[in-house]
N, C-alpha and C positions, 0 to 999 in steps of 0.2 A: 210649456208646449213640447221642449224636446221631450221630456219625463214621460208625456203623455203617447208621443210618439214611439219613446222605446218600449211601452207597456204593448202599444197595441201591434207593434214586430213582434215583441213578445210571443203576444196570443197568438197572433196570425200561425208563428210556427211550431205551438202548442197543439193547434186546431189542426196543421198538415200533417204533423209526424199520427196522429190520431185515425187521422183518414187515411193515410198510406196504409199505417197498418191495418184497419178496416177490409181495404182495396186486396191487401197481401191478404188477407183470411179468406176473402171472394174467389182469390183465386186459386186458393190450395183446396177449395173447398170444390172448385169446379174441374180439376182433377186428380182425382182423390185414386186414382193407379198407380200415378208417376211415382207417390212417395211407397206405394207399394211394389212395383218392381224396382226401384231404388232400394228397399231392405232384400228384395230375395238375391239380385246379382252383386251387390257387395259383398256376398260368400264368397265368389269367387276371384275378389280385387286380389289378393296376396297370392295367391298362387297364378293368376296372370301375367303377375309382377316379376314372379322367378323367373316364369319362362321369358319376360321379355327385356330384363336386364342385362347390362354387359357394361362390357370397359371400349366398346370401341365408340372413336370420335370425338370423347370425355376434350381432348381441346379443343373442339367445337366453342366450347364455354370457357368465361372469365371465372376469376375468382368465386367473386360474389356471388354470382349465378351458381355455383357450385354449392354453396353454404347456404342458398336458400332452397337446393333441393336435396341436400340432404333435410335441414330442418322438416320442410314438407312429406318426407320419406317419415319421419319420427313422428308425425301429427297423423299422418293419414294411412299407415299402415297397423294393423291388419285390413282395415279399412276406414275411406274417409266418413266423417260425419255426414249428415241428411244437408245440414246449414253452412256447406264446404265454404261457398263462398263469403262467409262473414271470417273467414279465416283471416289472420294479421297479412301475413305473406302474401295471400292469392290478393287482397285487394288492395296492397302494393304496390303489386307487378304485372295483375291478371285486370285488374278492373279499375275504369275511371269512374269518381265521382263528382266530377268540376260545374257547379249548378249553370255559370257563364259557357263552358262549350256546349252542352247539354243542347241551351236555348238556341245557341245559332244554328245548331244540326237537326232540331226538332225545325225550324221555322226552314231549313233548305227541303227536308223531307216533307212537309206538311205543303210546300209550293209543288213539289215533286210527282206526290202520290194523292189520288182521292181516297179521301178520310176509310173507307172498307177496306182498302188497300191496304193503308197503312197502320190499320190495325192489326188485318193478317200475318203482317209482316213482323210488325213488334212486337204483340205480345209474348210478355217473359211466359215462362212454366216454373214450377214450384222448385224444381229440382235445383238443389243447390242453397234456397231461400235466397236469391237478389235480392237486394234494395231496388224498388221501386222509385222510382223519380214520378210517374203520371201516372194520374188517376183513370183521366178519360182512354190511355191508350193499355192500361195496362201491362208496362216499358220501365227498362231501366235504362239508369246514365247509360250504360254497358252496351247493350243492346243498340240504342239510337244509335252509339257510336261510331258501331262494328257497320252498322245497315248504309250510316254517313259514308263509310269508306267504301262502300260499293255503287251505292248512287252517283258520288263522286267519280268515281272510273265511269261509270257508263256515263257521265254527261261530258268528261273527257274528252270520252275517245270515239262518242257516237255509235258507240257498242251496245249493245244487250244481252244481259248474265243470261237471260234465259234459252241463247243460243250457244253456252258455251257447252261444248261436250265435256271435259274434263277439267279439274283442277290439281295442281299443287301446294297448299299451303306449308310456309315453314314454320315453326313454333305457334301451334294452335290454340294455346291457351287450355281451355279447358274444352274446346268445341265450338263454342256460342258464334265465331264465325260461320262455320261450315254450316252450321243448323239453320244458319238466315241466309246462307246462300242455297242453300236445298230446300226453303220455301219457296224463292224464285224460279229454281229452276231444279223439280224433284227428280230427274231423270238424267244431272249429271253424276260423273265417276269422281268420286273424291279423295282424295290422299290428304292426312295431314302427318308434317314428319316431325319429329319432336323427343325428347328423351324419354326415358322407359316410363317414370315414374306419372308425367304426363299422359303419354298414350294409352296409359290401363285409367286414368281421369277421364278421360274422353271420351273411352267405351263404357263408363260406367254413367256419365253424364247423359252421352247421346242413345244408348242403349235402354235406359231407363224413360227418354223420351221419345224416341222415334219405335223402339224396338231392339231387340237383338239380331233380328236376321235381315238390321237392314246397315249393321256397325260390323264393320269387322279391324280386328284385332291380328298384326299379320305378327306370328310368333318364333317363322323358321324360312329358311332360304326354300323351304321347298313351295311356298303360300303363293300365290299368285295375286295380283290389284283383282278383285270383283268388281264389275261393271255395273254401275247404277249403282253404287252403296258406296259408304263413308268408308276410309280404307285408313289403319291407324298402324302408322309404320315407324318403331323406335329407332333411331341412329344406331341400335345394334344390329341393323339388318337391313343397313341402305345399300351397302355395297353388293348387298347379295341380291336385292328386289328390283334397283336400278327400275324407279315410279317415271313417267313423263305424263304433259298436262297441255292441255292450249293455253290455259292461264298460270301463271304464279303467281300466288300471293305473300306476301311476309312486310306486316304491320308493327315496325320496329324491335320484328323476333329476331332479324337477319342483324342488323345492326347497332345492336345489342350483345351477338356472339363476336367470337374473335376473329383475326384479319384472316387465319385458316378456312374458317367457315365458308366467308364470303368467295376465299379462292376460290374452294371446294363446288359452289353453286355456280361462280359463274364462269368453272372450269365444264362444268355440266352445260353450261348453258341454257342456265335456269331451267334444269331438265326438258332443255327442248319446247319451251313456252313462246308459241309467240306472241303471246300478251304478256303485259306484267302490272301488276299493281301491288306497290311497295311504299312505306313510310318509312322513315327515318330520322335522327334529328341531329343536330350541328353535334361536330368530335369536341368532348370533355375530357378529366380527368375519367370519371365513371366508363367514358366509352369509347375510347382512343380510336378506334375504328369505323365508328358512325359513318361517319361523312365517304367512307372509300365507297362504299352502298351505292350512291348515287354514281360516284363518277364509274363502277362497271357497267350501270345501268344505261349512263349516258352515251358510253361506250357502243354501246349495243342498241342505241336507236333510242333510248328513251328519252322522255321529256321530265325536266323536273320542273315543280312548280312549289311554291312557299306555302305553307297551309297559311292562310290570314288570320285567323284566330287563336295560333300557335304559333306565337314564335320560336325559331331557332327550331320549326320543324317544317319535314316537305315529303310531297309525295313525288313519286315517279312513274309515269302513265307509259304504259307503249301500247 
């Protein structure tokens, strides 16, 4: 009987990785742009990169964060690959694939939103090549994730993303945040702040899906935030742009940097946010700082709460 049962797991996820990848071809195949302006604006990834590198802030970051963006500097320049995201590093550090969070975040969303909805909402785009986790929704781990952490604030706080005028996110990943919050609400102003080598990721990612003239890439203190567009602003040129937001975000980018950073932000005053929505998780070895995250946050009005499905992690609502 067991024999018989571990053949038929077996199949079962013989038969799924078959059909994702299926689902994954349906959908590159429905748009078949993205992977074309993904090759023309990757001409201009490395010379983006010039103009938007620097030494300032550099201890914003720990060690290891250092060492994984250089590596990422060596893989992804002149430019990054079409299938960025199957990279060793970015899904790491950039993307979950945990099948058990997955399902409890798919079944909060799925009580949340009606099924068109939340289709709208999650379906991945080709760019990058995700791993797809659903068929019927066309979604990755990733994706649900990033969408779970916004639902969650608005059921928080009795807020709605689609009335927030502006955002600040801290270490945006590769975008796929900002991306799912400007389908709820396509007409706020976005900032995501983050190191050089990121922020030219982000214009090449959200640029190749949304457009170029709706990403901007701020390269010099003279740049000003654009209003209604994704605003992608390197640590070499925060001191000189000085971004504010009604909301902050940073989903263990904040607490993951070093005790500096944290001052730094909430020396600012979460650039002036009176919202906030933050993750973090209990102080390690790895991340001696984690935990101070909350207590500025708490400082300042916010609430922390335990994520239930993660332990030794929490968010902070204001």
């Amino acid at each position: 009987m067991r024999e018989l049962e571990a053949k038929g797991a077996s199949m079962l996820r013989f038969v799924s990785k078959y059909v994702l990848r299926a689902a994954e071809l349906y959908l590159h195949a429905s748009k078949p742009d993205q992977k074309r302006s993904f090759r023309a604006l990757s001409r201009e990834f490395a010379s983006l990169f010039e103009t938007a590198q620097g030494s300032v802030h550099l201890d914003f970051c720990r060690p290891g964060w250092m060492q994984n963006v250089r590596e990422i500097q060596a893989k992804f320049l002149p430019a990054p690959p079409f299938g960025f995201l199957r990279n060793r590093l970015i899904l790491s550090t950039m993307v979950t694939t945990r099948d058990d969070v997955f399902r409890v975040e798919m079944e909060m969303l799925k009580a949340r939103y009606p099924p068109r909805v939340l289709s709208a909402l999650a379906k991945e785009d080709c760019v990058g090549r995700p791993c797809l986790a659903s068929v019927r929704y066309l979604t990755s781990h990733n994706s649900v994730h990033h969408l779970y952490h916004l639902a969650a604030y608005e059921q928080a706080s009795g807020a709605s993303l689609s009335g927030v005028g502006s955002v600040v996110e801290w270490g945006g990943g590769y975008g796929n945040m900002a991306k799912l919050l400007r389908r709820i609400n396509p007409a706020v102003t976005y900032v995501i702040i983050d190191l050089p080598i990121f922020s030219c990721l982000q214009w090449l990612y959200l640029s190749s899906i949304l457009g170029r003239e709706r990403v901007r890439l701020i390269g010099n203190q003279a740049e000003e935030i654009v209003p209604r567009a994704i605003n992608l602003l390197p640590t070499t040129w925060l001191d000189r742009c000085r971004p504010s937001g009604d909301l902050f975000i940073a989903t263990w980018s904040l607490s993951e940097c070093t005790e500096q950073a944290q001052s730094y932000v909430a020396g600012r005053d979460f650039f002036g946010a009176q919202r906030l929505l933050l993750a973090f998780q209990s102080a390690s070895a790895d991340w001696p700082a984690a935990e101070k995250l909350g207590t500025l946050a708490s400082a300042r009005g916010a609430r922390v709460v335990p994520i239930a499905f993660l332990p030794g992690n929490f968010y902070a609502f204001r």
